[in-house]
C-alpha positions in Angstrom: -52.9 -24.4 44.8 -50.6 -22.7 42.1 -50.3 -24.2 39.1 -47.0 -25.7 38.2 -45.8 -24.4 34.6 -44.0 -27.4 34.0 -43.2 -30.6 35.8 -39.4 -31.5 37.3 -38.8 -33.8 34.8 -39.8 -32.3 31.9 -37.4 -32.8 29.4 -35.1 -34.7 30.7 -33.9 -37.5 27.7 -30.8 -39.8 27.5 -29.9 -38.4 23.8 -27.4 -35.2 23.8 -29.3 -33.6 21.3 -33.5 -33.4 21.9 -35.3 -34.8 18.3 -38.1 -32.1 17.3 -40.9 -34.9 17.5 -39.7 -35.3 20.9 -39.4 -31.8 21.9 -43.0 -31.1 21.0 -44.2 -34.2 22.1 -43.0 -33.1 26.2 -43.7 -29.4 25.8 -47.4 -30.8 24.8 -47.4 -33.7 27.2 -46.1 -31.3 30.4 -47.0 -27.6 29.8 -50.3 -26.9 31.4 -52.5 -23.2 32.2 -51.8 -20.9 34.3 -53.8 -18.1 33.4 -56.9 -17.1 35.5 -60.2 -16.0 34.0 -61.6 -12.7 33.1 -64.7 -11.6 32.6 -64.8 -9.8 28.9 -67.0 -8.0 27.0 -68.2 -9.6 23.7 -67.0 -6.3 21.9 -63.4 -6.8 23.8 -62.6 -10.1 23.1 -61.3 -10.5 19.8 -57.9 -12.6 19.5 -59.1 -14.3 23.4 -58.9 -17.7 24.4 -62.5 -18.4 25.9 -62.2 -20.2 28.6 -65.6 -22.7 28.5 -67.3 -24.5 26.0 -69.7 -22.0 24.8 -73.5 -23.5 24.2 -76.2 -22.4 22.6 -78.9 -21.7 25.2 -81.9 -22.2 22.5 -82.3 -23.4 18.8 -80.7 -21.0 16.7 -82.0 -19.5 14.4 -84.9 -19.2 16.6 -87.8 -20.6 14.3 -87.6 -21.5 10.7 -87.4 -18.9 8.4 -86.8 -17.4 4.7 -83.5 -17.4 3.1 -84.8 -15.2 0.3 -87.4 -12.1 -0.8 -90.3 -14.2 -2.6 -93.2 -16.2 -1.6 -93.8 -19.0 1.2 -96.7 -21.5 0.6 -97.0 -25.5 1.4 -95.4 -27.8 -1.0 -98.5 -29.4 -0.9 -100.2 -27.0 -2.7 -98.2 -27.3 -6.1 -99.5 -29.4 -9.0 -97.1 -30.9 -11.8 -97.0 -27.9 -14.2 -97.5 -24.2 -13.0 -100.0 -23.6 -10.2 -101.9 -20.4 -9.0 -101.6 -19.2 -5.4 -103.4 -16.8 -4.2 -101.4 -14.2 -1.8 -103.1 -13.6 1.2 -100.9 -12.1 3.6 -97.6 -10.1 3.8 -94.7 -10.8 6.6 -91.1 -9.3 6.8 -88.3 -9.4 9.1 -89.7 -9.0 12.5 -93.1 -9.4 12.2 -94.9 -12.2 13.7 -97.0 -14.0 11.2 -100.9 -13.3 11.4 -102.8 -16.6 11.3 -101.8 -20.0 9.1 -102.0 -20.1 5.2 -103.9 -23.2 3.8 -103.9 -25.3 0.6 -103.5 -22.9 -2.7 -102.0 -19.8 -0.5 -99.0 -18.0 -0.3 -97.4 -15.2 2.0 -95.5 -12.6 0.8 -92.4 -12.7 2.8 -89.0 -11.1 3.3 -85.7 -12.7 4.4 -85.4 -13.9 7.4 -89.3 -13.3 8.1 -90.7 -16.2 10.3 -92.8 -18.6 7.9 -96.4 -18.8 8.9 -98.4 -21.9 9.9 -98.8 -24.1 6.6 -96.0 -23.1 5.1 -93.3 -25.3 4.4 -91.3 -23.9 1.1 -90.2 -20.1 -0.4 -89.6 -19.5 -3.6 -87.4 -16.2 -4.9 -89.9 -13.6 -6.0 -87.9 -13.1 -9.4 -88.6 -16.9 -10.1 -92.5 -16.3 -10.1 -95.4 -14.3 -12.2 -96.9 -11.7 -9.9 -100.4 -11.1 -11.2 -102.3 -8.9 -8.8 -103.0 -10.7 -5.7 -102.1 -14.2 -6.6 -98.5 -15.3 -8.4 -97.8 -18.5 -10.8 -95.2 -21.0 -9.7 -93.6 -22.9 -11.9 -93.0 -26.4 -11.6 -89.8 -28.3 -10.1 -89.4 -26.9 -6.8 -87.9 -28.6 -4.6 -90.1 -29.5 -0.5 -88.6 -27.0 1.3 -86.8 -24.8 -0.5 -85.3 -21.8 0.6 -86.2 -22.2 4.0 -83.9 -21.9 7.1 -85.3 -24.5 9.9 -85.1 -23.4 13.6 -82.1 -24.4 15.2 -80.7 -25.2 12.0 -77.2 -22.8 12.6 -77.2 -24.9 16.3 -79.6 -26.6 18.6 -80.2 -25.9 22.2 -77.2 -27.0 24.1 -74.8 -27.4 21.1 -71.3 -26.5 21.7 -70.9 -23.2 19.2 -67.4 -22.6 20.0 -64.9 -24.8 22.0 -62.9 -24.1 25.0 -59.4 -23.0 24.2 -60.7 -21.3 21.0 -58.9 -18.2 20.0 -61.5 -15.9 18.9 -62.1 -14.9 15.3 -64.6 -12.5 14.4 -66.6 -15.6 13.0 -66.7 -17.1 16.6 -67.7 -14.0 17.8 -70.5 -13.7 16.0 -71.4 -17.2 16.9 -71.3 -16.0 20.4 -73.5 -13.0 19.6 -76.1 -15.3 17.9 -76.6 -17.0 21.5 -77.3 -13.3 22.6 -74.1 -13.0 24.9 -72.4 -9.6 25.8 -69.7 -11.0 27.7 -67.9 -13.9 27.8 -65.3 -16.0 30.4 -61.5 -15.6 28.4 -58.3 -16.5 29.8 -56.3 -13.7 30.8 -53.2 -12.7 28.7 -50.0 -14.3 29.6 -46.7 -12.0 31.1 -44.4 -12.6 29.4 -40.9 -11.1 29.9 -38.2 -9.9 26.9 -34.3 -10.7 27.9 -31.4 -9.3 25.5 -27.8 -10.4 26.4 -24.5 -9.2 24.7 -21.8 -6.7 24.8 -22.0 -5.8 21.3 -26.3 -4.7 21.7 -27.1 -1.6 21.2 -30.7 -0.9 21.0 -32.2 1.4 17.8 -32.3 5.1 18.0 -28.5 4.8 19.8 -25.3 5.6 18.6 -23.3 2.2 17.5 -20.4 1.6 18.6 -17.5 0.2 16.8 -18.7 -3.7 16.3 -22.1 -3.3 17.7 -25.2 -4.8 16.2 -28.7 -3.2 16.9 -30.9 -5.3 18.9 -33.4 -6.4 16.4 -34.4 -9.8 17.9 -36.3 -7.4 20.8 -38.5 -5.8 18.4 -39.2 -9.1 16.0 -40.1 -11.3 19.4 -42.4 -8.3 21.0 -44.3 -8.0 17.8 -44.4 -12.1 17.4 -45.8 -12.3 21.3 -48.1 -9.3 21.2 -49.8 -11.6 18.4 -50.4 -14.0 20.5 -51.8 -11.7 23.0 -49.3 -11.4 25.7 -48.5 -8.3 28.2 -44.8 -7.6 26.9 -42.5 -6.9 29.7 -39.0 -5.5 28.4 -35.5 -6.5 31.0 -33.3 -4.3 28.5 -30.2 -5.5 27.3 -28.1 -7.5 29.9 -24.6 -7.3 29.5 -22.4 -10.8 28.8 -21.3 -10.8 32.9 -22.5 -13.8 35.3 -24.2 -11.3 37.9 -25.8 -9.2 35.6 -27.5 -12.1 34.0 -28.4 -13.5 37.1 -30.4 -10.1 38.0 -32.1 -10.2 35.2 -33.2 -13.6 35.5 -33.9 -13.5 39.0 -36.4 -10.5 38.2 -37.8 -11.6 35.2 -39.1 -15.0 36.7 -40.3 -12.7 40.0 -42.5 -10.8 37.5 -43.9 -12.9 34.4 -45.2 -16.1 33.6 -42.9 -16.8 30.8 -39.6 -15.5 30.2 -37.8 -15.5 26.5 -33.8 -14.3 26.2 -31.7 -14.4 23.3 -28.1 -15.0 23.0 -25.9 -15.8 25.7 -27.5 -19.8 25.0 -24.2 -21.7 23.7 -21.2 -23.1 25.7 -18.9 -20.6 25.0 -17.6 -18.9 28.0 -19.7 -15.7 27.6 -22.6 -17.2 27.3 -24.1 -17.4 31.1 -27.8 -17.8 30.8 -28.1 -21.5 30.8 -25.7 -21.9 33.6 -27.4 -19.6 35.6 -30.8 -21.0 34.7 -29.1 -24.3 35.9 -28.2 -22.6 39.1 -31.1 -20.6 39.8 -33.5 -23.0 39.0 -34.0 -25.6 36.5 -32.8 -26.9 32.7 -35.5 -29.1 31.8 -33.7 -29.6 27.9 -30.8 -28.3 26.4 -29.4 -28.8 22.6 -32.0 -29.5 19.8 -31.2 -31.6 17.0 -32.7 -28.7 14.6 -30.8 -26.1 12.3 -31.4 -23.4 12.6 -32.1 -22.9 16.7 -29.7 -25.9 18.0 -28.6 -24.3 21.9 -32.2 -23.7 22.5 -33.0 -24.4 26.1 -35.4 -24.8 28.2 -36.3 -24.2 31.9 -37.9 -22.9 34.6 -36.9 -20.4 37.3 -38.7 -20.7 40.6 -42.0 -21.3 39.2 -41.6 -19.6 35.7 -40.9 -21.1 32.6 -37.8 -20.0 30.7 -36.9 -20.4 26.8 -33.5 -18.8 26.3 -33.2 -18.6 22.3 -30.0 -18.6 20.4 -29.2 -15.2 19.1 -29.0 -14.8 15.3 -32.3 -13.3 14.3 -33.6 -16.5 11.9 -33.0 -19.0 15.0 -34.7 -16.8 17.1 -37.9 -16.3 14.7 -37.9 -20.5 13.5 -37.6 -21.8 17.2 -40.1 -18.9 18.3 -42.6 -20.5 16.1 -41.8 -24.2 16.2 -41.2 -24.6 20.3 -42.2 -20.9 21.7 -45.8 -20.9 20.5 -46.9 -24.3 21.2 -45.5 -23.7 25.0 -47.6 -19.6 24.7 -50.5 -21.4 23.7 -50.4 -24.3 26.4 -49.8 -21.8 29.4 -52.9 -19.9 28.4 -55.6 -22.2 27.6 -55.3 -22.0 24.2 -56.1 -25.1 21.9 -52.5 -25.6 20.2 -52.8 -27.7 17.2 -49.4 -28.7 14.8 -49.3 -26.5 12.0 -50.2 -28.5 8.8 -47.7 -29.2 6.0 -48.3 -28.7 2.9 -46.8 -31.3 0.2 -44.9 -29.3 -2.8 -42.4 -30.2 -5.8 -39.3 -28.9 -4.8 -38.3 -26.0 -7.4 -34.4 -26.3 -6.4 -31.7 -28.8 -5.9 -29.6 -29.5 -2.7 -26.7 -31.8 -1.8 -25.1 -32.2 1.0 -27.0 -32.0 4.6 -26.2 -33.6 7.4 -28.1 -36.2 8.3 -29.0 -36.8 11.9 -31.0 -33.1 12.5 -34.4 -31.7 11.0 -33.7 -28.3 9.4 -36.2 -25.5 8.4 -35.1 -23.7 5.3 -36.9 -20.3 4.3 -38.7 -20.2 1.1 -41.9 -19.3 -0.9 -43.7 -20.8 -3.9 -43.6 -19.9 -7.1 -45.6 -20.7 -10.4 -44.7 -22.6 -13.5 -45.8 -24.6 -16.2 -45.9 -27.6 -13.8 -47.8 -25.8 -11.3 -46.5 -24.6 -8.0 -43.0 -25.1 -6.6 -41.0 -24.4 -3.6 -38.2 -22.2 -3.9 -35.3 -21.8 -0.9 -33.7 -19.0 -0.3 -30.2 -19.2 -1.6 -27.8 -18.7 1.5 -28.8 -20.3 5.3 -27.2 -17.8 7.4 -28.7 -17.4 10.8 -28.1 -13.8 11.1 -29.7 -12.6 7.7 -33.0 -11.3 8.4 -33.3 -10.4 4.5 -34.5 -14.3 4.2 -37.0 -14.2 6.6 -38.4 -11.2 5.2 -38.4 -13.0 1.3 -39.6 -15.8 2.6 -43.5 -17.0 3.4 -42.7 -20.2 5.2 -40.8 -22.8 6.5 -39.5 -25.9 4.4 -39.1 -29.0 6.2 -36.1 -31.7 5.8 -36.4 -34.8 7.6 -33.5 -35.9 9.7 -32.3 -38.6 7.2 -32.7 -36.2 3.9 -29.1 -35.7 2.4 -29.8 -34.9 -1.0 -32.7 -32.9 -2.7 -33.3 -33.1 -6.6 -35.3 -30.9 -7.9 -39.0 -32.2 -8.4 -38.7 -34.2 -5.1 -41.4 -33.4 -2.6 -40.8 -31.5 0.2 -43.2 -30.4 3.3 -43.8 -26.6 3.5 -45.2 -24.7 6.8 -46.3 -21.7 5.2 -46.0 -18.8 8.3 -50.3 -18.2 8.1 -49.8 -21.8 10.4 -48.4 -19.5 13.0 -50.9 -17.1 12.7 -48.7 -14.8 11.5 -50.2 -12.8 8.7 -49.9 -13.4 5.0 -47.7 -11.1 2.9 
């Protein structure tokens, strides 16, 4: 049976506009997979969602072993001051130890060199007296010191990475330690680019007389390639009811997930959400959030739809707060909130409306009261020069009129989207 992307109801809410606890809260509570499974090669599968808990088939590491160059021996065999051992075998990394050590021996041993039988405790070979064949220890080490047990990393049949993990090169390496070469990942999403509006003109064309270059194509490929998706570009769509329906019609034919921008308000230009409404369905329309307030929400035929505002900020700040949670829900992924961070606000601000959450750009800077937030100085939608200054998102609660400086304020820095720092 094919999985439904999201339910007939989703979305639907008696408010006019949609609170952002409530918008997440339905995009988490109906957005499911859809993605099948591949088959991928451990050295392919960086920035993949695995698709099963991954378990460690044995201890690991393997057998108990030294963290350090030096000298195993029982614990046992040290008095209260400095003791003689006599040295009576050698062992490095891949050997297998010959025979057991007993009371007032040592091995000479390498890291990660299996400890023989009877030996319980290493000690760094810097940390001794080597004289000839036997070494003096001094007193105070600790039982079992500078050893690694087996199965200390995991043991057999621990989970070692999660389901729905995107894979770092740390989990990857956990995966390798199990001896793995391939792995089960969810296949990437398809996800489908729509620009709408007269005035678009895409870069390396001539620009007509009050044309704006498409830029909102190029920031949302590069913010969905990082998440993995196969990019699928509809062009620009001019602002005309039957072009838009074409290039909705074909977009949800091809992709699992469809984004456009512009064409999302209720001016009479703007067609996309009255053809989504048509074609198929509006699940939520009208966020109370600034910036990114006519985001909607759909689904045609069995494809889920996002149709963004189109000033470049809305785009990128409802991208991240609504787009990624519903990316990472349609492909297995894990999605977790991104944390807040409390800081001192380094500004002062009067005057917001209360009733909507908003999501100012700024960064944090130093001072002799440690670090504060600073907002960049004008909230224009359209001025990509903020977004490019700033290193995250500052958070005002929907009652908030008023900000005085030294007032805390929640800050998203953009690393919670996985985007990278500056």
């Amino acid at each position: 049976m094919k999985v439904r992307k999201l339910l007939d109801d989703c979305f639907l809410h008696d408010a006019e506009r949609l609170k952002h606890e409530d918008a997440i809260a339905l995009i988490r509570q109906r957005v499911r997979r859809v993605t099948d499974i591949d088959t991928v090669p451990l050295a392919k599968a960086a920035a993949r969602i695995i698709a099963q808990d991954w378990v460690a088939p044995c201890d690991i590491p393997a057998f108990t072993n030294s963290a350090v160059d030096g000298y195993a021996f029982a614990h046992a065999s040290l008095g209260a001051g400095e003791t003689r051992l006599q040295v009576v075998m050698r062992t490095a990394a891949g050997d297998t130890p010959q025979g057991m050590i007993g009371k007032g021996e040592a091995v000479r041993i390498f890291t990660g060199a299996a400890l023989p039988e009877g030996a319980d405790s290493c000690i760094m070979q810097e940390d001794v007296r080597a004289e000839r064949d036997s070494i003096i220890v001094p007193p105070g080490l600790k039982p079992g010191a500078n050893r690694r047990r087996a199965g200390e990393d995991a043991a057999a049949g621990a989970v070692v990475v999660q389901r729905g993990t995107r894979l770092r090169p740390q989990e990857i390496a956990a995966v390798a330690s199990t001896g793995a070469s391939a792995i089960p990942c969810y296949s990437p999403l398809k996800a489908g680019l729509i620009s709408t509006g007269n005035e678009l003109v895409r870069p390396g064309e001539d620009l007509k007389s009050g044309g704006v270059y498409d830029s909102n194509h190029y920031m949302l490929r590069g913010l969905l390639e990082g998440t993995g998706a196969a990019v699928k570009d509809f062009g620009i769509v001019a602002d005309e009811r039957q072009a838009v329906e074409a290039a909705i019609q074909s977009a949800g034919r091809q992709c699992d997930v469809v984004f456009s921008t512009g064409g999302a308000s209720r001016g009479e230009a703007d067609h996309v959400v009255k053809v989504l409404a048509q074609q198929g369905v509006v699940h939520g329309w009208q966020l109370a959030v600034k910036p990114g307030r006519p985001l909607a929400i759909g689904q045609i035929g069995d494809t889920v739809f996002m149709a963004l505002p189109g000033n470049p900020v809305a785009v990128f700040v409802t991208f991240l707060l609504y787009g990624l949670p519903v990316l990472s829900l349609l492909q297995g992924e894990c999605w977790r909130e991104p944390r807040r961070y409390p800081l001192r606000a380094g500004f002062a601000y009067a005057g917001k409306k209360t009733g909507r959450r908003e999501f100012w750009r700024g960064w944090i800077e130093e001072s002799s009261e440690g670090p504060k937030l600073k907002k960049f100085g004008r909230d224009g939608s359209g001025l990509i020069s903020g977004l490019t200054r700033a290193t995250g998102l500052i958070e005002v609660p929907e009652e908030v009129t008023d900000i005085a400086e030294g007032d805390m304020l929640a800050f998203i820095p953009f690393t919670e989207f996985g985007l990278p720092a500056p």
